[in-house]
N, C-alpha and C positions, 0 to 999 in steps of 0.2 A: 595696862596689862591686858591680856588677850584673855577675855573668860567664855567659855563652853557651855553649852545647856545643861543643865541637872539628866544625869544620866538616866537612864530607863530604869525604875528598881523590878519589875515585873523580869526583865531581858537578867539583870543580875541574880536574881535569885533564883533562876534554871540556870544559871550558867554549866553546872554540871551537867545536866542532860544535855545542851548544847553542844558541849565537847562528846559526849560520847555522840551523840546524832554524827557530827562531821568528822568522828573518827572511823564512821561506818563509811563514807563518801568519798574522803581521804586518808588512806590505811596508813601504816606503817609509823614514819615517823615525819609524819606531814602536818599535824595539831601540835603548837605549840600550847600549852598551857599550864608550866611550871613557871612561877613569881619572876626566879631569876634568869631564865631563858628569856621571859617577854621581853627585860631589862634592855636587849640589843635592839629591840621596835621601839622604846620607847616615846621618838624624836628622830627629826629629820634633819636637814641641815642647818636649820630654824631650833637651833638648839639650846633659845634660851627656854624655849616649852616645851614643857615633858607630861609623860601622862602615859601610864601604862594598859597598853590594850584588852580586853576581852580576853581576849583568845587569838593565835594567831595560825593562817591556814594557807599550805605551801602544795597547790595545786601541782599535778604536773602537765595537764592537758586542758584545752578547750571540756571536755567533756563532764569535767571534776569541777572547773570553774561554772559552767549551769548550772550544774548540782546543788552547787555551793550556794548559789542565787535564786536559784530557785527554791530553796529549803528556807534563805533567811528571808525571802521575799512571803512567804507561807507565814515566816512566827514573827513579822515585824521584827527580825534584826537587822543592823544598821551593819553597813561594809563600807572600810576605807581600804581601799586601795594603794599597793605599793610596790614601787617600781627599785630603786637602787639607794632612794632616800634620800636623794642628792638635791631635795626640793629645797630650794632658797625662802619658800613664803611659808613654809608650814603647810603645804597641801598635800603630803601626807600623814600628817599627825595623826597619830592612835586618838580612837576616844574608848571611856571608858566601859561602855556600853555598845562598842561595835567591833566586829571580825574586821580586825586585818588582813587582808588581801596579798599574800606578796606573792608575785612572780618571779623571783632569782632563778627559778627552774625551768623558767619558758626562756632558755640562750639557745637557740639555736639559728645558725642561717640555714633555710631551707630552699633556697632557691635561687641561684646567680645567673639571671638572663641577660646575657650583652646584647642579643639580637633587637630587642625590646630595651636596653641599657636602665634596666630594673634590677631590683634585689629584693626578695622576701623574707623577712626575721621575723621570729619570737619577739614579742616587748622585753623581754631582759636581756638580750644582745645590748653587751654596751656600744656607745656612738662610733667610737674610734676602730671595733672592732669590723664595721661594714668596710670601711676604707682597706682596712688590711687585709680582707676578704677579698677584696677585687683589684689591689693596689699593684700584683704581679704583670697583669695586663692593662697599665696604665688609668683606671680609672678612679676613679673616688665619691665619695657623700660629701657633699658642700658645708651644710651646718655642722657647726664647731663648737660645740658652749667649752668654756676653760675650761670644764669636769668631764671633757668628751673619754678621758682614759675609763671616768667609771661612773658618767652616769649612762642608765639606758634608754634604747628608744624609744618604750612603750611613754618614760616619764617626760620626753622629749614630746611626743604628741599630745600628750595632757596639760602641760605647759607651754606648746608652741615654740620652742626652743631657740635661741639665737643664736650665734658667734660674730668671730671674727669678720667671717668671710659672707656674712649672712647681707651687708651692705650690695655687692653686684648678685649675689645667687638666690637671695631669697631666705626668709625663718621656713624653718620644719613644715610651714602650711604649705608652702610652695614647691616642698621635695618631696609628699608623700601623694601614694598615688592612690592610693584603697588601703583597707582594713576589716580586719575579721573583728567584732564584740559583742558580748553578750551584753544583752540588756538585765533589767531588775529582774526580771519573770523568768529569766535563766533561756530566753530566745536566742540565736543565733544568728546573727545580721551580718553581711558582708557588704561595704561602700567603697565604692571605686573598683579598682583594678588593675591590669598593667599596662591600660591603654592611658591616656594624657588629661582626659576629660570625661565626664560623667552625662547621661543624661538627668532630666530632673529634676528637683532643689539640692542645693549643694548642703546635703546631710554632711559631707566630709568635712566640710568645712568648719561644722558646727560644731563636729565632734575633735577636731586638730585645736587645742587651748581650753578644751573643755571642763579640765583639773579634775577627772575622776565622777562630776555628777550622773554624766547621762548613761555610763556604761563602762565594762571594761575589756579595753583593747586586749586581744590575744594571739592577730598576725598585722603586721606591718608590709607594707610593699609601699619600697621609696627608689625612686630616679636617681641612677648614679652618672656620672660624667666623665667626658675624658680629661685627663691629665690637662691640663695648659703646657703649650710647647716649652712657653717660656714663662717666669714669676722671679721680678725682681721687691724687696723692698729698699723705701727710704727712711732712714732715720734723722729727724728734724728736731731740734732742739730751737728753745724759745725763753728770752726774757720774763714773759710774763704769759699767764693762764691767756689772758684776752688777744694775745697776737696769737696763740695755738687756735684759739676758736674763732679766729677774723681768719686766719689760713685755712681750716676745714672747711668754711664757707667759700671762699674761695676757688678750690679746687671743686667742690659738688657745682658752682655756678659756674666754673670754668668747661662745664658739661662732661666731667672727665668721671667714672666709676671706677673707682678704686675696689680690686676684689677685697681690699679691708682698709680702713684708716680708721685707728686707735687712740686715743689720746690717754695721757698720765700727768698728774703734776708730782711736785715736787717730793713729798712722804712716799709716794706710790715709785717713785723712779730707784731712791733710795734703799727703799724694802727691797725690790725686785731687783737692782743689782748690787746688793749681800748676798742677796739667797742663789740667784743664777748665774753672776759674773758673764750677763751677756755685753759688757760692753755702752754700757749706755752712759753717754754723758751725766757728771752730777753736778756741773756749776750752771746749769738750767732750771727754772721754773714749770717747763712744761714741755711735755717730749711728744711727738706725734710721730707715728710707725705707719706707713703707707704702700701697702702692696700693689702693685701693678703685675694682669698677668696676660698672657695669648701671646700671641705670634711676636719673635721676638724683636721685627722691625718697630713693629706697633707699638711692644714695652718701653724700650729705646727712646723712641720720640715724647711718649708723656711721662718719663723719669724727666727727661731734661724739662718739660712744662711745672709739671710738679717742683723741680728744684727751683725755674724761675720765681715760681708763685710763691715758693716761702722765701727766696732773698727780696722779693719783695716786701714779706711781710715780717722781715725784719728776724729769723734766723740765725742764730749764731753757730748753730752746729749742722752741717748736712752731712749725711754717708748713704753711699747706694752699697745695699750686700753685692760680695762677688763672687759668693758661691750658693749653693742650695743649704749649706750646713750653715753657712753666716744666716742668712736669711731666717731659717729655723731659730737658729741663737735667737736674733733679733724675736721672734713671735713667743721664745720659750719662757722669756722674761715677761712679757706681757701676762699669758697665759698663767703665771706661777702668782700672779700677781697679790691672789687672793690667799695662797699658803704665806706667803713672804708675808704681809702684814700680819699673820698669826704668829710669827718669830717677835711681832716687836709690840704687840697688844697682848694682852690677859685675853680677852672677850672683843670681838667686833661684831658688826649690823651691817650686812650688805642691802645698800637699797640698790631698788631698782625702779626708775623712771625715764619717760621719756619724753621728748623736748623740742619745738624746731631748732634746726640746727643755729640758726641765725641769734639764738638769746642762750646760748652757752656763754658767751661772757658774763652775762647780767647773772645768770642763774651761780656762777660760781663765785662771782662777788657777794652773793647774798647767802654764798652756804658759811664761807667765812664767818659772816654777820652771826646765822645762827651760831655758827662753834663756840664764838667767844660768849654769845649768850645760854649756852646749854654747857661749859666748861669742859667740853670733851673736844678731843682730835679728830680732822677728819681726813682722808688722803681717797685721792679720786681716780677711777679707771673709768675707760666711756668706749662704748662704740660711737666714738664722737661720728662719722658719716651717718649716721640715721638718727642721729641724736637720743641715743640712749646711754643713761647714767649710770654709774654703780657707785655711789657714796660709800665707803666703807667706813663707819664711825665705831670708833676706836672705846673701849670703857674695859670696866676690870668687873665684874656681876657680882666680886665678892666685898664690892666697896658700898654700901648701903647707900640708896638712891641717884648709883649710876643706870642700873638697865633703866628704870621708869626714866632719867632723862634722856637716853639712847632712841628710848622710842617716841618721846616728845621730837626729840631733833631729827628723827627718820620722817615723821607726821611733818611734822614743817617744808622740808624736803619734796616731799610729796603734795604737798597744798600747791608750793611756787610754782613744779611742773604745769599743775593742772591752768593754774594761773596766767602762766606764760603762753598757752596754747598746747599745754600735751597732755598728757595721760599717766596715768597711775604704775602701769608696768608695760616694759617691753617686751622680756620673754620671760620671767621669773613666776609670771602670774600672781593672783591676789591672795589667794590661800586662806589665812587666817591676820597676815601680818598689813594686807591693807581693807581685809573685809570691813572696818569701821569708817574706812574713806571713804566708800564707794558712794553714798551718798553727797560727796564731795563732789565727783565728777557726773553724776546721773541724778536726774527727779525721781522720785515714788515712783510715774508713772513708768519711766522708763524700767526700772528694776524690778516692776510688777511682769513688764511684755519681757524681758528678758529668765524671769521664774516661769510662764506660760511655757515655755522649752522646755525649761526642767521636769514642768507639771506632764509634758506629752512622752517624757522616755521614764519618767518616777515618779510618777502621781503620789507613794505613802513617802518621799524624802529619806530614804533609807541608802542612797549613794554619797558617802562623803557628806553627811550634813554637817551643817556649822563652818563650813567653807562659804568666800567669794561673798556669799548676803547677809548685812547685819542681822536680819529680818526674813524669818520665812514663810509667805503669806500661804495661806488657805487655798489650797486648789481649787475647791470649789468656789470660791471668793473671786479667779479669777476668767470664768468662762470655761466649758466645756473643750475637750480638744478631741480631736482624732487621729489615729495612726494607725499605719496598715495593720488588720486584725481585726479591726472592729471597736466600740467606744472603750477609754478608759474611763475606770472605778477612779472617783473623786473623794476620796474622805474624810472627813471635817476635823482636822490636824491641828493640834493645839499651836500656836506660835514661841518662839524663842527668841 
């Protein structure tokens, strides 16, 4: 189980004064701080952990959010940050002793430049809604997470966000071009812009998957594109999980970039056509969705490569969409994929890892291994072309010593990744639900030079702590830093 540091009791026992301070800062009805109102922050989509926050404070501007930080940065209070809640790993989770953060009132787009083929949001613009913002004149935002209807961008850049289509276009680091955020001290920093490149160190980079530690984002500006003339998908069906992932390899070695290929096996195929009725084969073990998009000679020629490559590998079901609305069908089903297995499970665990693409067989033979050894169901979605997994494990919370095995069998999961040559998450980030791995995949020392960052934007750890590091060392334990303004204050910080 995931356990939190002993809260502040000094931070608890002002909490009244606290709320009236930040009701001077933020008027009206912008302080949450009745029992059963906090009830709606209490958890994020990581909802097997709850925890009801502080207090909760609903900014409406850049200038409220300093405020804000700048006051809990003055009494040592702790802010978590919150975006639409749509976090997978628990990196928004309330603590008990910290202001939540929420931005649902920073939606607005403020700026649609085609000349420059940029867009500038609010962080609680949700994803889906830039595309609809520009989509009259043919354009669009590439990253797609299945939650694009409502999560938002701000939580898209804290988590680095992926989809579908993130395989030929790029995660969230690669669409956003600058950002407005405050730091702890309630400063006002702005990285990037609307040009393509920055000069410098690439702060932006640093700050795109950052999960809330270094700051909080308050304007986005991300690179929109034009429509593809043309976008066909193929729908492939497969005897077995291993010819589905011998055919992704395949096609990625066939040098071909698919703006998406998806994979599903068999629980996953079932759930998502009850729930969406998009048409997908169900006497298959494993289904793979492959989008081809651009000039429509071009799509033409590698539909038919792509089809050869899976009659070769053994194929039993092919169909190319023959409209834009089939094609939708085909992605709607995917995308559902994660509500459709809430129709047929009590409780699920979505993991998220990722993997060379080449030991998708091995790795899904070996989640088998675990299910039968942890007694729960598993059924699998993947951005199979980049080799990123979503295990979704199946358990009921109210059955006594399912979650604890749910999250055994997500740990396992996540070990074989790291094992086979990947990594802990792909866009879902670490949060709380793989911060106990991380030691897994990194040395001390590495997880020290990696805190040294943390130590140069939040020297007192008052951003989201208890995220990402089992382990929070001693700023001054780990070398002095500097950053523009002049030296920061190092304080000798108890650990957790």
């Amino acid at each position: 189980m995931v356990t939190m540091p002993e809260p502040d009791r000094a931070v608890l026992a002002n909490r009244s004064r606290i709320v009236q301070d930040l009701r001077a800062i933020v008027p009206g009805e912008g302080v949450i701080a009745d029992e059963d109102e906090l009830r709606a922050y209490d958890c994020d989509a990581l909802s097997a952990y709850r925890q009801l926050p502080l207090i909760v404070v609903l900014p409406e501007n850049t200038e409220q959010v300093a405020a804000v930080l700048r006051y809990c940065h003055r009494n040592s209070v702790k802010i978590v940050p919150r975006g639409a809640g749509t976090s997978l790993s628990g990196g928004s989770m309330p603590l008990a002793d910290a202001v939540t953060l929420g931005l649902g009132k920073f939606n607005r787009v403020l700026d649609i430049d085609y000349d420059n083929r940029c867009v500038v949001v609010q962080p609680g613009v949700p994803n889906l809604a830039i595309t609809k913002a520009v989509e009259a004149n043919g354009f669009y935002y590439a990253p797609d997470p299945s939650s694009q209807i409502a999560c938002s961008i701000g939580g898209n850049v804290a988590e680095n966000a992926g989809g579908v289509h993130c395989l030929k276009y790029g995660l969230t680091t690669n669409n956003v071009l600058g950002v407005e955020m405050v730091l702890m001290d309630g400063e006002i920093i702005r990285l990037g812009g609307k040009h393509l490149d920055s000069e410098g160190y690439d702060l932006l980079g640093i700050v795109t998957g950052s999960e809330g530690l270094l700051g909080v984002v308050t304007e986005v500006t991300v690179r929109i594109l034009p429509k593809p003339e043309t976008a066909k998908a193929v729908l492939m069906g497969f005897e077995s999980n291993e010819q589905g992932g011998d055919c992704v390899a395949a096609i990625i070695g066939a040098g071909i970039i698919p703006a998406g290929l998806e994979m599903m096996d068999r629980p996953a195929i079932h759930a998502a056509e009850d729930f969406v009725h998009a048409g997908y084969p169900l006497d298959v073990e494993a289904l793979l969705i492959c989008e081809l998009d651009g000039p429509s000679v071009e799509v033409e020629h590698l539909i038919e490569r792509v089809e050869a490559i899976a009659r070769e590998h053994g194929a039993t079901t092919l169909r190319v969409s023959t409209s834009d609305e089939e094609r939708a069908l085909f992605w709607a089903g995917r995308k559902a994929a994660f509500p459709a297995v809430g129709r047929i499970s009590p409780d699920y665990m979505c993991m998220d890892g990722t993997i060379p693409r080449g030991q998708l067989p091995t790795v899904l033979a070996r989640m088998q291994v675990f299910s039968q050894r942890h007694g729960l169901r598993v059924a699998n979605v993947f951005h199979a072309g980049d080799g990123n997994l979503h295990p979704l494990i199946l358990f009921d919370a109210n059955q006594p010593g399912e979650l604890e095995r749910a999250e055994e069998f997500g740990a396992d999961i996540l070990r074989l990744c790291v094992d086979v040559g990947g990594v802990l998450t792909g866009e879902h980030g670490v949060g709380v639900e793989k911060r106990d791995l991380m030691p897994y995949m990194f040395t001390e020392d590495d997880i020290k030079q990696q805190q040294r960052i943390k130590c140069a934007f939040d020297p007192g750890h008052l951003l989201n702590p208890g995220k990402v590091y089992p382990t929070l060392h001693r700023c001054a334990e780990m070398g002095k830093l500097h950053v523009t303004g002049g030296r920061l204050p190092f304080p000798d910080l108890p650990r957790f």
